[in-house]
C-alpha positions in Angstrom: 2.2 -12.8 17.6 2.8 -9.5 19.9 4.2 -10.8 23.2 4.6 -7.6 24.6 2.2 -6.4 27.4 -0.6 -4.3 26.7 -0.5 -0.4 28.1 -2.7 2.4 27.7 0.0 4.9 29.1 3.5 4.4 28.8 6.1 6.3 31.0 8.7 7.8 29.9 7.2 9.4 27.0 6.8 12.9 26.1 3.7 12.0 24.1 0.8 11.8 26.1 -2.6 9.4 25.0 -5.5 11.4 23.9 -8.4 10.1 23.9 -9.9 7.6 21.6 -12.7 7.9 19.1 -12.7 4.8 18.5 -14.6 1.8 20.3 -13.7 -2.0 20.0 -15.8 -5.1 19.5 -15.9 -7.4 21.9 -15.6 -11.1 21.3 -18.4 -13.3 21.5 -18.8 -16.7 23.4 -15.9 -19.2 22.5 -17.6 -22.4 21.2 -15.7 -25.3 19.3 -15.9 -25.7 15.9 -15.5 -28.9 13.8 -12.8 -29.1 11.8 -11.1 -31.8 9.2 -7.5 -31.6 9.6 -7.4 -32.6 5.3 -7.7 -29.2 5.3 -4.4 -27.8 6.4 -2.0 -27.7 3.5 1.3 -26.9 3.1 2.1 -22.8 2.7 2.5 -21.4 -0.7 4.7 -18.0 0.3 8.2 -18.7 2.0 8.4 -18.3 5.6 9.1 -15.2 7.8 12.9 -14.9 8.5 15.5 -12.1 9.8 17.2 -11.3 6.6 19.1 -8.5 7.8 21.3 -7.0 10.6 21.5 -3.5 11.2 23.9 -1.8 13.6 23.3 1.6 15.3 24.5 4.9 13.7 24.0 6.9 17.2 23.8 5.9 20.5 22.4 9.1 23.0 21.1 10.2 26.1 17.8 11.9 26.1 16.8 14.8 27.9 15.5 12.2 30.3 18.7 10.8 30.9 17.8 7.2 29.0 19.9 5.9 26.7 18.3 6.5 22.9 19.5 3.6 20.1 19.0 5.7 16.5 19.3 2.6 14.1 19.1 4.9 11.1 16.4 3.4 9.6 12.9 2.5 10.4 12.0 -1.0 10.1 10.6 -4.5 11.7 12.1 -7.0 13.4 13.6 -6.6 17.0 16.6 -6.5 19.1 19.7 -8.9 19.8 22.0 -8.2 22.7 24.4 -9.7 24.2 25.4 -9.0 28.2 27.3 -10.1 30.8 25.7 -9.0 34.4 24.6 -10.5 37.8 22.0 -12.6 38.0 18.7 -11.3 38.4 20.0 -8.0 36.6 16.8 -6.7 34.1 17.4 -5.1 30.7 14.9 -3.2 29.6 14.1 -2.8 25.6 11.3 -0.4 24.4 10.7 0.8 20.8 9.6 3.7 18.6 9.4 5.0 15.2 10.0 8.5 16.2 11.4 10.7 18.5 9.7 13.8 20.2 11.4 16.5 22.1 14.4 13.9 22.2 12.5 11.0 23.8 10.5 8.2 22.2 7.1 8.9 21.2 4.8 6.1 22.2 1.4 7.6 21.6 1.0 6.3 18.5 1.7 2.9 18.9 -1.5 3.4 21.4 -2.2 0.3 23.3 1.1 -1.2 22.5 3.6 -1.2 25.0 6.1 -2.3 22.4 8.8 -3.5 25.6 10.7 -6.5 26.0 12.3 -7.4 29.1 15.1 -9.9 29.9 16.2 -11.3 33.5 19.7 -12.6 33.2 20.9 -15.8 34.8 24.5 -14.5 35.6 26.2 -17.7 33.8 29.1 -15.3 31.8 28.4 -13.6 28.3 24.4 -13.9 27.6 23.0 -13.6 23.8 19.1 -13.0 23.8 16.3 -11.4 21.5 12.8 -12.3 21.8 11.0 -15.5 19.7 7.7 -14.6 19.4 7.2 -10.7 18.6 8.6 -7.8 16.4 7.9 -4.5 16.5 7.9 -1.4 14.1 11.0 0.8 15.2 13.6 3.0 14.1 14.6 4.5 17.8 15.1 1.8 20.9 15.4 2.6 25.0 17.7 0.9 26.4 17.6 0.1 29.9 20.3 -1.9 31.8 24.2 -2.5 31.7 24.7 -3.2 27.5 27.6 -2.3 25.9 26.8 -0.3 22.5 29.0 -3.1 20.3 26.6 -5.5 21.3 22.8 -4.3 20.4 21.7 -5.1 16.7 18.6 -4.5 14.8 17.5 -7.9 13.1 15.4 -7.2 10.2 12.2 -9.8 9.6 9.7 -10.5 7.1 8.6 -13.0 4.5 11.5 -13.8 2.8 9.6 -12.9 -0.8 11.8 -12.7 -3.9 12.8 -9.4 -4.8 12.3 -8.9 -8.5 11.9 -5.1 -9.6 14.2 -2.4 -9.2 13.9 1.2 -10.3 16.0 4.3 -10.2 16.5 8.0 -11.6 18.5 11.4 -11.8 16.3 12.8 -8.6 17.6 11.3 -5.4 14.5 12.3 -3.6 12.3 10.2 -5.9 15.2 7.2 -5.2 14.7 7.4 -1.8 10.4 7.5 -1.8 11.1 4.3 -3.9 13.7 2.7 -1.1 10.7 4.1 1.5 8.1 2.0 -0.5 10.0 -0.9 -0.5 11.3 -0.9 3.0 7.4 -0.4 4.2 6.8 -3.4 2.2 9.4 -5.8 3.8 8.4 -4.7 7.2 4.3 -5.2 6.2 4.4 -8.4 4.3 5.0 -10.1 7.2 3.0 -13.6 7.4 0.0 -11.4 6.2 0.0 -8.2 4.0 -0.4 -5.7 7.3 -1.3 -2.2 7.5 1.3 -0.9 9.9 3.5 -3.1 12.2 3.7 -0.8 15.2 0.9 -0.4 17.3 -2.0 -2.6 18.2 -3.0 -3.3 14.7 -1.3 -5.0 12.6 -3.8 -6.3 10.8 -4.2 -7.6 7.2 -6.5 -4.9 6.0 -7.9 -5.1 2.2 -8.4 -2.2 1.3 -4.4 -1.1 1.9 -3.3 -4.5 -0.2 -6.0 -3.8 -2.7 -4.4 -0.6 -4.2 -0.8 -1.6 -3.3 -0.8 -4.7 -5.6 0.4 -3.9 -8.6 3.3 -2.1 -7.1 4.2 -4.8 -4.7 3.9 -7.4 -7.7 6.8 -5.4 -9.4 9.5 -5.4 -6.3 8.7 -8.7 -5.3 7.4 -12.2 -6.3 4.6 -12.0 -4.4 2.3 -14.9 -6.3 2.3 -17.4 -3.7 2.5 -15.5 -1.0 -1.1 -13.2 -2.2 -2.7 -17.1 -3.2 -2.3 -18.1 0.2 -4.0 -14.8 1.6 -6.6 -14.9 -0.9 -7.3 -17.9 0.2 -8.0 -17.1 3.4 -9.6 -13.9 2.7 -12.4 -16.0 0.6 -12.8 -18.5 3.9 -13.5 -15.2 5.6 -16.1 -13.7 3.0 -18.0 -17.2 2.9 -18.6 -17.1 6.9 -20.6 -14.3 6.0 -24.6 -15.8 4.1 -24.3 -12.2 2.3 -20.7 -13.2 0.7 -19.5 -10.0 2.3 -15.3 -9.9 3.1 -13.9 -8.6 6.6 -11.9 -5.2 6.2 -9.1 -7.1 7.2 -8.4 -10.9 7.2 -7.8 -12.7 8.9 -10.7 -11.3 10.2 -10.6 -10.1 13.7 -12.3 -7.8 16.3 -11.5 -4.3 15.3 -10.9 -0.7 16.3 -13.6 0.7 14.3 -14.3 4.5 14.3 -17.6 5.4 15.8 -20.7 5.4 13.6 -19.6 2.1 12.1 -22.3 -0.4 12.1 -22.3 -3.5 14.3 -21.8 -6.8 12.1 -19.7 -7.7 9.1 -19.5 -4.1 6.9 -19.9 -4.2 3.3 -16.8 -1.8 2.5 -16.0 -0.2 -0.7 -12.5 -0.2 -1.9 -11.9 -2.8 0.9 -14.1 -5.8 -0.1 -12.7 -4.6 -3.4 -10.0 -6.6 -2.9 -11.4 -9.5 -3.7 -11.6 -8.7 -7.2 -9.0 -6.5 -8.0 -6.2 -8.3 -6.4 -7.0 -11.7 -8.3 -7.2 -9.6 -11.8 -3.9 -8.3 -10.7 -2.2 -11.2 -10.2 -3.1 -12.9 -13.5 -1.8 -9.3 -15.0 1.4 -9.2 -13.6 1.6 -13.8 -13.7 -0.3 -14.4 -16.6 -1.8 -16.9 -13.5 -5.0 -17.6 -14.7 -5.3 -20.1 -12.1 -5.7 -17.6 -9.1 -9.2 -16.2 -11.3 -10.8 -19.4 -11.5 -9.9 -20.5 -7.9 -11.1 -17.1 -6.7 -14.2 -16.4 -8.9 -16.9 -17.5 -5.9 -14.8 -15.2 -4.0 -15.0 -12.3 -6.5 -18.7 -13.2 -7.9 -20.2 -13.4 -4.0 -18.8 -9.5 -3.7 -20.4 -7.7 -6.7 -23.5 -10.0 -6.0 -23.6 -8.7 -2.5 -23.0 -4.7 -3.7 -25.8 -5.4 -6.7 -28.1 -6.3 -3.8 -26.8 -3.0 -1.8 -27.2 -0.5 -4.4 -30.2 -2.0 -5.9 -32.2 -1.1 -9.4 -31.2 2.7 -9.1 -27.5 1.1 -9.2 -26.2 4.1 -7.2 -24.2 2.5 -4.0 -25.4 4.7 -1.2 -24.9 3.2 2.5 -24.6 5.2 5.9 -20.6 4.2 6.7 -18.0 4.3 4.5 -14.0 4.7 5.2 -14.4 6.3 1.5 -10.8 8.0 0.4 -9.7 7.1 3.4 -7.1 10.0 4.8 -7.9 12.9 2.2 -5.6 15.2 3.8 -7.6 18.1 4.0 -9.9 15.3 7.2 -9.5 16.4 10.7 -6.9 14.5 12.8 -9.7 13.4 14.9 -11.7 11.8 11.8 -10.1 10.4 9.1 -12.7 9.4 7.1 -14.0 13.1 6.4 -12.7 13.2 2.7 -13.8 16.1 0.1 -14.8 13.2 -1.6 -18.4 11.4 -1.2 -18.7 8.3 0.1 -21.6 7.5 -2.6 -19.2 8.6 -6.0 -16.6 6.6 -4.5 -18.5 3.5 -3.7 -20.1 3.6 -7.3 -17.4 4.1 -9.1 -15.4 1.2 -7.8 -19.1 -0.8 -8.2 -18.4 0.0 -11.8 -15.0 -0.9 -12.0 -15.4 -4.3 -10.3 -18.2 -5.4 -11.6 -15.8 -5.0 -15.4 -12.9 -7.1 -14.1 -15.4 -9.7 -13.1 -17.5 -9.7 -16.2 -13.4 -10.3 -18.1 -12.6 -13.0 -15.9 -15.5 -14.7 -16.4 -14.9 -14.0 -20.1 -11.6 -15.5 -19.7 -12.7 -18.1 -18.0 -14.8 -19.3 -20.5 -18.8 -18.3 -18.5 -20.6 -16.4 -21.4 -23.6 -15.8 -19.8 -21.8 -14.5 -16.7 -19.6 -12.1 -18.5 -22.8 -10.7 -20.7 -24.5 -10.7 -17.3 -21.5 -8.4 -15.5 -20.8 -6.7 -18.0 -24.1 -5.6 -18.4 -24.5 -4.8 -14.7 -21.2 -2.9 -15.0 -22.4 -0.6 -18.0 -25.6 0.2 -16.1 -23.8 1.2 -12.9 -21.1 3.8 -15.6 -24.3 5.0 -16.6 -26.1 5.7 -13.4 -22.3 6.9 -12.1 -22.8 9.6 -15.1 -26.4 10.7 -14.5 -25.8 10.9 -10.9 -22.4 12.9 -10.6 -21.8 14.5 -13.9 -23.7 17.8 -14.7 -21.9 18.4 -18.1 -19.5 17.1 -20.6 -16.9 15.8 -18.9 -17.8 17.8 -15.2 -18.6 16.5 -12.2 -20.7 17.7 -9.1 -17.8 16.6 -6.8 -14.6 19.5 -8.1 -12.3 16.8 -6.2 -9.2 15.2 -7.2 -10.4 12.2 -6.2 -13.7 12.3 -7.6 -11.9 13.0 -10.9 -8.9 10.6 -11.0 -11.3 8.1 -10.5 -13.7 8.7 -13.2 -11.1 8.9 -15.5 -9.0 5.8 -14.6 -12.5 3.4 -14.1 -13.0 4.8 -17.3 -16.5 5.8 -16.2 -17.1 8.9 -19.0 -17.6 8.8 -22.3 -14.5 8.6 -24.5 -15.1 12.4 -26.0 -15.9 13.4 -22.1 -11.8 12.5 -21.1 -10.1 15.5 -22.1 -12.5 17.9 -20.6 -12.3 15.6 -17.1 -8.5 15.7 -17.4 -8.4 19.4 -17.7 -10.4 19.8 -14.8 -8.1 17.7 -12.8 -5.4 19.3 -14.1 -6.9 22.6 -12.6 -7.6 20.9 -9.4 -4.2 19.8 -9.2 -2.9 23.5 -10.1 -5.0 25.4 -8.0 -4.0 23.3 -4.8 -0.2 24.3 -5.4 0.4 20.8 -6.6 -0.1 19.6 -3.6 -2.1 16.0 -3.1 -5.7 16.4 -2.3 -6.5 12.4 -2.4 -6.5 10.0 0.1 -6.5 5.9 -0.2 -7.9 5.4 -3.0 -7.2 8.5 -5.1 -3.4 9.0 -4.3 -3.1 5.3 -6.5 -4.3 6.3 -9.6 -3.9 10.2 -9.4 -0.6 10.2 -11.9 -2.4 7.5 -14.4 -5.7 9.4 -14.8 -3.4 13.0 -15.5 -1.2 11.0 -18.0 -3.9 9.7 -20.0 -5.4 12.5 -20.6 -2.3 14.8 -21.8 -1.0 16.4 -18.2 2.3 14.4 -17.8 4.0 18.1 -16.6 1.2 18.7 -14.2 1.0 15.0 -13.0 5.0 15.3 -12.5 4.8 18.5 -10.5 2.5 16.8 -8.1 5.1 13.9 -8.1 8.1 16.4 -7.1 6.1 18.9 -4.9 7.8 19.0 -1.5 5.5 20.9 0.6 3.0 19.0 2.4 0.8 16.9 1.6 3.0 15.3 -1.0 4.8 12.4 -1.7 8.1 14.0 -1.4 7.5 15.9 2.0 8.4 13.2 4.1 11.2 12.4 2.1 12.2 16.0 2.9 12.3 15.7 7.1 14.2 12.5 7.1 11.5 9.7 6.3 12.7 6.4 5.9 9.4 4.3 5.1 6.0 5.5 3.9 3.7 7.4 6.4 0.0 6.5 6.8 -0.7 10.6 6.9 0.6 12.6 4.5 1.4 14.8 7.5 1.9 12.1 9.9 4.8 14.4 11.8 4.3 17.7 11.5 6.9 20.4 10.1 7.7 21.6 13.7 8.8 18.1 14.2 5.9 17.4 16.3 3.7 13.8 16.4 0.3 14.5 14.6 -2.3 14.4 16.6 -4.5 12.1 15.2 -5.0 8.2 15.9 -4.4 7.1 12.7 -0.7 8.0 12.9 2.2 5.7 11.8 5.3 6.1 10.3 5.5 2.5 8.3 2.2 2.4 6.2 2.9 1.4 2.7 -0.9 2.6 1.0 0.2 5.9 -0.1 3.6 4.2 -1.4 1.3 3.0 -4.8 2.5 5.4 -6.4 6.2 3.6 -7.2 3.6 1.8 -9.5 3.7 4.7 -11.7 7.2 5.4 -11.5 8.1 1.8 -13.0 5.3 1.8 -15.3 5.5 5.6 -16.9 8.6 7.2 -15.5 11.0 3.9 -16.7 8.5 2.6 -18.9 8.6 -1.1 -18.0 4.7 -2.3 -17.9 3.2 -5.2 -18.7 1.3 -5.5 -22.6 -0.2 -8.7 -22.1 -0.9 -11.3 -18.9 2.1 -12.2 -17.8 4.7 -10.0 -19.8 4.4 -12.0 -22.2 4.3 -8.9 -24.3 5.9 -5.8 -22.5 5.1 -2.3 -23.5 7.8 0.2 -22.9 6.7 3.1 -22.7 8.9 5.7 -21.0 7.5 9.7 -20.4 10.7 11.4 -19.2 9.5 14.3 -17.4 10.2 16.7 -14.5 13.9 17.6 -15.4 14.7 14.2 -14.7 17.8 13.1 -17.3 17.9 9.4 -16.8 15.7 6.8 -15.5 15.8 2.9 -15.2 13.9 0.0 -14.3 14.6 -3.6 -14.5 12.0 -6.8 -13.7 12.5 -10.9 -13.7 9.2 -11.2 -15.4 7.8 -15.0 -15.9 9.9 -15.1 -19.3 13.1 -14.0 -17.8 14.7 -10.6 -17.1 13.4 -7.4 -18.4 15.0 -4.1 -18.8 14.4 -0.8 -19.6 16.7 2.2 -19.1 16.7 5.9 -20.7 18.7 9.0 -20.7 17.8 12.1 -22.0 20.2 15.0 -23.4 18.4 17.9 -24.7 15.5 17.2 -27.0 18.1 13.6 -27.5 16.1 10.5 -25.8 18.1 7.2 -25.6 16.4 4.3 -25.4 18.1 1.0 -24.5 16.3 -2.2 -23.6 16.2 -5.7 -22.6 13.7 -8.0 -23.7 13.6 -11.7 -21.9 13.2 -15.2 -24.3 10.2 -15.9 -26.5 8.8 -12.8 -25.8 8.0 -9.3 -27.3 7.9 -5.9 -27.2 5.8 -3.0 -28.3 7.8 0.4 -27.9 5.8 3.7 -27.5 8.1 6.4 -27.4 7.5 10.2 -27.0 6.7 11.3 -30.9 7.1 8.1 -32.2 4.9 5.3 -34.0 4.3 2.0 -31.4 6.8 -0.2 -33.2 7.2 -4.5 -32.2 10.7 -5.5 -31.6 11.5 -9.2 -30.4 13.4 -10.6 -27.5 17.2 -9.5 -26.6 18.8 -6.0 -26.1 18.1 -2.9 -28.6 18.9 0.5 -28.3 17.1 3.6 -29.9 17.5 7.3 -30.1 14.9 9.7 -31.1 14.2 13.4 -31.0 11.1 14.8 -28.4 
């Protein structure tokens, strides 16, 4: 869909290219394939449309002399302009997310050249932005006689629903929140995408896989996931093994050297296929989406049974593991703390369960005694590999731990020795993150259920890097796909993997609408909600409101002292169970109730 023209160096910049660990696959032979055209049916998301206009808030010259376009805000879409100008006169439009040393920084768009050009026909006023592209952008260079009044930022994406909202007393926790949606408008763009800048722009599984949940909140995303499940499953079965692309549609990649030829079996990645179906009937009550995906999700932990073998222990030479653990080297992102092997098993484990209770749900008894079989002997294995005590792991990670804990992969009188450990881990860094891709997600969960809200809120509200709230500190606007993906002299981090609209690390507003509000879902579907709020972190008020399947759902506290106030919102023909701080669960019914209690 990129129409711009592809550039290893771009002038202008004051961020030079460095070279590439990475090599790219080349495309085979082009043959023909049959194909029925029955096949082709109808979408099921909405379209792609520009829902928004943004003006500028600054219009500059750079150091450079070139006119710099600050839009205020990063996001996707692309330019409009009108001018009036000779014929044959060229305007020049190129884009970034960032500035460096007052002058777009290119290098990490890498092959991008992210430029748009118009020749103008010299017939009076002329109104023009391009059909076929978008970019990822905050900052535009403007080349060529155009008048500051007319240059807007049009703002694109699937035109999903937006459903969930959330807000608090801390304004830097509101703005992560705005950050996680606006990274998900610019991504869910035809296909769930990783970034929407640079040569990429790819539907990667792995990102979508732990960002599900928190998408399915802010927007009604059923259709629009169907449809890419769909596809993703198409993908999978070109494969005899049943094993999923990283990305789908699937593509040649950029893959980072040491990564095997051939379709990859990929933990966390090919996870996808089973968690985001099970999350989807969670959030829809969409039973539907399990039975049409089963195959899908069956073929996967089939294909990782095979990999791991009798010993059940998923060991395999390449992994992207916890992808981005902060404490990897630019140059190699996929050096976490974290071992590829604990990582891969314990999402084998995890898997294998959600399979082995759809196919409970779905009615195929021997399958789910077969699964859930398979998914006991894999805890088990997890446990005799990695744990070398009660509730202690060989891997002193955060990772390793927040993933035991919320897989459930110890024994039930094992969890509050884990959590204190994590807790630790968590301490001893300064409260800083030490997780990557598939930690960060479940990092708050695994410290709540197991008694460390405060700790699990300082790592929340830490503002030194790496943390959530570090980019909200130097002016962030969406979600970065490093922790430090700009560095606090305000320079470009070096590495590849560096863009500055990556919504992965964003999972976390999950947590915020689940435990901070306390608006989750108690059965498939809310057709029971649970609200549950755990105020926390000095915050005095929080709120969260969701148009659930049943109607509209609310859930709002403030807190005064040791005073909580509880008011909420409960839709038509549906209930609620309410779990507050030092209280007995107690079942109220639909419509609005308010409670106060002492914590």
């Amino acid at each position: 869909m990129d129409s711009t023209r592809a550039s290893t160096t771009t002038p202008g910049t004051s961020c030079p290219a460095g070279r590439s660990r990475f090599r790219r696959l080349r495309l085979g032979t082009l043959r023909s394939v049959p194909h029925a055209p029955a096949l082709l049916v109808a979408p099921t998301g909405p379209p792609v449309r520009c829902t928004e206009e943004i003006a500028p808030v600054e219009i500059s010259e750079s150091p450079s002399g070139r006119v710099i376009v600050d839009f205020g805000q990063n996001l996707v879409g692309r330019l409009r302009i009108g001018v009036t100008g000779e014929r044959g006169s060229e305007i020049t439009l190129r884009h970034a997310e960032v500035l460096q040393d007052g002058e777009l920084c290119t290098r990490p768009l890498r092959g991008a050249a992210a430029t748009d050009r118009y020749v103008l026909r010299g017939e009076g006023r002329e109104t023009w932005e391009p059909r076929f592209t978008f970019h990822g952008f905050r900052y535009a260079e403007v080349t060529g006689d155009v008048r500051p009044d007319e240059i807007v930022a049009r703002v694109c994406h699937t035109d999903l629903r937006r459903t969930g909202r959330f807000a608090c007393s801390d304004e830097l926790l509101n703005r992560l929140h705005d950050n996680v949606v606006w990274s998900m408008r610019g991504n869910f763009l035809d296909v769930p995408t990783d970034c929407p800048q640079r040569d990429e722009r790819l539907g990667w599984t792995g990102d979508l896989q732990v960002f599900a949940p928190t998408a399915a909140f802010l927007h009604d995303v059923r259709g629009f996931l169907v449809s890419w499940l769909r596809d993703l499953a198409a993908d999978q079965f070109d494969d005899e093994r049943g094993i999923p692309p990283v990305a789908s549609p699937d593509i040649p990649l950029r893959l980072p050297e040491g990564a095997p030829e051939g379709r990859m079996p990929m933990t966390g990645w090919g996870d996808a296929t089973v968690i985001v179906p099970w999350v989807l009937h969670e959030r829809y009550g969409d039973r539907g989406v399990l039975a049409e995906q089963y195959p899908s999700m069956r073929a996967w932990i089939d294909a990782v049974d095979e990999i791991a073998g009798p010993g059940r222990i998923w060991r395999q030479p390449f992994q992207f593991g916890d992808w981005l653990d902060p404490n990897a080297p630019p140059e190699n992102p996929g050096q976490a703390m974290t071992s590829p092997e604990l990582v891969a098993t314990a999402y084998f484990a995890h898997s294998t369960r959600l399979l082995a209770r759809t196919a409970g749900l779905l009615g195929r008894t021997a399958d789910a005694e077969r699964y859930g079989t398979l998914a006991e002997e894999v805890r088990r294995a997890f446990c005799d590999e990695f744990r070398t005590g009660p509730g202690t792991l060989s891997e002193r990670t955060q990772a390793a731990y927040a993933l035991a804990l919320h897989f459930d992969l110890l024994d039930a009188e094992e969890r509050d020795i884990a959590g204190a450990h994590l807790a630790e881990l968590v301490r001893a860094g300064g409260h800083r993150i030490g997780t990557g891709f598939l930690g960060t997600p479940v990092i708050c969960d695994a410290l709540t259920s197991t008694g460390h809200l405060d700790t699990a809120y300082e790592l929340l509200q830490q503002r030194e890097s790496p943390s959530w709230l570090h980019p909200v500190t130097m002016g962030a606007t969406t979600v970065w796909e490093r922790w430090d993906s700009m560095l606090p002299d305000g320079t470009v981090n070096p590495g590849e993997m560096t863009s500055f609209n990556h919504y992965a690390l964003g999972a976390v507003a999950d947590w915020l609408q689940r435990t901070v509000a306390g608006l989750a879902p108690g059965s498939p579907g809310y057709r029971r909600l649970r609200i549950a709020p755990r105020p926390g972190g000095g915050l005095t008020w929080a709120h969260a409101a969701l148009d659930t399947p049943y109607g509209h759902a609310e859930v709002g506290w403030t807190r005064d002292g040791d005073q909580l106030t509880v008011t909420v919102e409960i839709p038509p023909g549906t209930r609620a169970v309410v779990d507050l701080p030092g209280s007995s669960p107690y079942e109220i019914g639909s419509g609005r109730h308010e409670t106060t209690t002492s914590i």
